[in-house]
C-alpha positions in Angstrom: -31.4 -4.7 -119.7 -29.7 -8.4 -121.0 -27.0 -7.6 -123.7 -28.0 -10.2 -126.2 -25.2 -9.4 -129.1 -21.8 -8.1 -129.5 -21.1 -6.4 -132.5 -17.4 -6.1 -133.9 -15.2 -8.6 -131.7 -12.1 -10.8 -132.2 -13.1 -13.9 -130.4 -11.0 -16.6 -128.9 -12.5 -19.4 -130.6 -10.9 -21.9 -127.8 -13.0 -22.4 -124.7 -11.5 -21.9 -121.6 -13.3 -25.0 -119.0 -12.6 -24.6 -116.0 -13.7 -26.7 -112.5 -14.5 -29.6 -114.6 -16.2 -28.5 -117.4 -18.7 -26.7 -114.5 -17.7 -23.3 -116.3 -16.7 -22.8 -119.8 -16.2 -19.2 -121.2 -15.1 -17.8 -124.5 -12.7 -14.6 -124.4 -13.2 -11.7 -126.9 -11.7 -8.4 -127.9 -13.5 -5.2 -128.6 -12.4 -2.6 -131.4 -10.7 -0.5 -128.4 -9.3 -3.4 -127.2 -11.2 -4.2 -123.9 -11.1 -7.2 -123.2 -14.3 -9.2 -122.0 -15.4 -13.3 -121.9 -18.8 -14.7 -122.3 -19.7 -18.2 -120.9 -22.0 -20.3 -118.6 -22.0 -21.7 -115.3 -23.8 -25.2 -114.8 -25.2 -26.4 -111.4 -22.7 -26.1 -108.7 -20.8 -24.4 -106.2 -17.2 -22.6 -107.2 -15.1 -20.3 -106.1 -13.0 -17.9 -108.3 -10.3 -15.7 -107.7 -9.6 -12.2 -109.5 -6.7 -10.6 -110.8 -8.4 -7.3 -112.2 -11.9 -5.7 -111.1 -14.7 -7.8 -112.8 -17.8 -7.1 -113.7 -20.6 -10.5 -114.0 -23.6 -9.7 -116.0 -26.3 -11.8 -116.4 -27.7 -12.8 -119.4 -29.6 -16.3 -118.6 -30.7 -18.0 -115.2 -29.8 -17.1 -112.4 -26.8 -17.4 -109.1 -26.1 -16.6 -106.1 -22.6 -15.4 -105.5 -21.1 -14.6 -102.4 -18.0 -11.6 -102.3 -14.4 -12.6 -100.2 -14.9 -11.0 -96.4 -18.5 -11.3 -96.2 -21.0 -13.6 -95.1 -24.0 -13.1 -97.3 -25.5 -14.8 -100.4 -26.7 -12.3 -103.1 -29.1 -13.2 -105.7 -28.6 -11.9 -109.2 -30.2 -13.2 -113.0 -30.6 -12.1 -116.2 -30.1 -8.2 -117.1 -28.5 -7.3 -113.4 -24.7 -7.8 -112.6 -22.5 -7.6 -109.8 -18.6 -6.0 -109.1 -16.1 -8.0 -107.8 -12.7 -6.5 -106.4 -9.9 -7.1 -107.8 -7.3 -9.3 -106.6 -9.8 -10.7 -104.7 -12.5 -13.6 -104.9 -16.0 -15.0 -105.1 -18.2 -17.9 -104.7 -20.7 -18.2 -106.3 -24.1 -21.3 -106.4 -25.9 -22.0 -109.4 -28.5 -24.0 -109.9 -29.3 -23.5 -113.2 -27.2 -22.8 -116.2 -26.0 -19.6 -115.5 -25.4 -17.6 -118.9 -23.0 -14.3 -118.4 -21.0 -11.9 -119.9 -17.7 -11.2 -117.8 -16.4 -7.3 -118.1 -12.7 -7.1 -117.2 -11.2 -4.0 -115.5 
């Protein structure tokens, strides 16, 4: 299933752009105060590195991504997700924007 809205947020109206403008997210608070980001991923290769676990979920095209310590590409798209360790990284190919929603800890 594709979470297409996010009722009752405080959202950081300020985009954070990484790698160029390849990646440009939005962070946003729930009512509990968890703390998630929403954003896309144009065309390219990039790694990122992780402070806290995170969560990518899918929401539009698709990637590949690629966990720190292993050797294999993973496919993933819209309404699947993958874990990511924290203090840790992962690459991750796209070649197609890649829409997600990014669930810290």
């Amino acid at each position: 299933m594709t979470t297409e809205t996010i009722q009752n947020v405080a959202l950081t109206t300020k985009a954070n752009v990484y790698f160029d403008g390849k990646c440009v997210s939005h962070g946003f608070t729930l009512a509990d105060g968890t703390k998630k980001s929403v954003g896309v991923i144009l065309p390219a290769t990039l790694t990122f590195n992780t402070g806290a676990p995170e969560i990518m979920e899918g929401v539009g095209g698709s990637c590949e991504y690629k966990l720190a310590g292993t050797s294999e590409w993973v496919k993933a798209g819209a309404g699947e997700s993958f874990k990511v360790p924290g203090n840790s990284s992962f690459e991750i190919r796209v070649t197609e924007a890649y829409h997600y929603i990014c669930h810290f800890g």
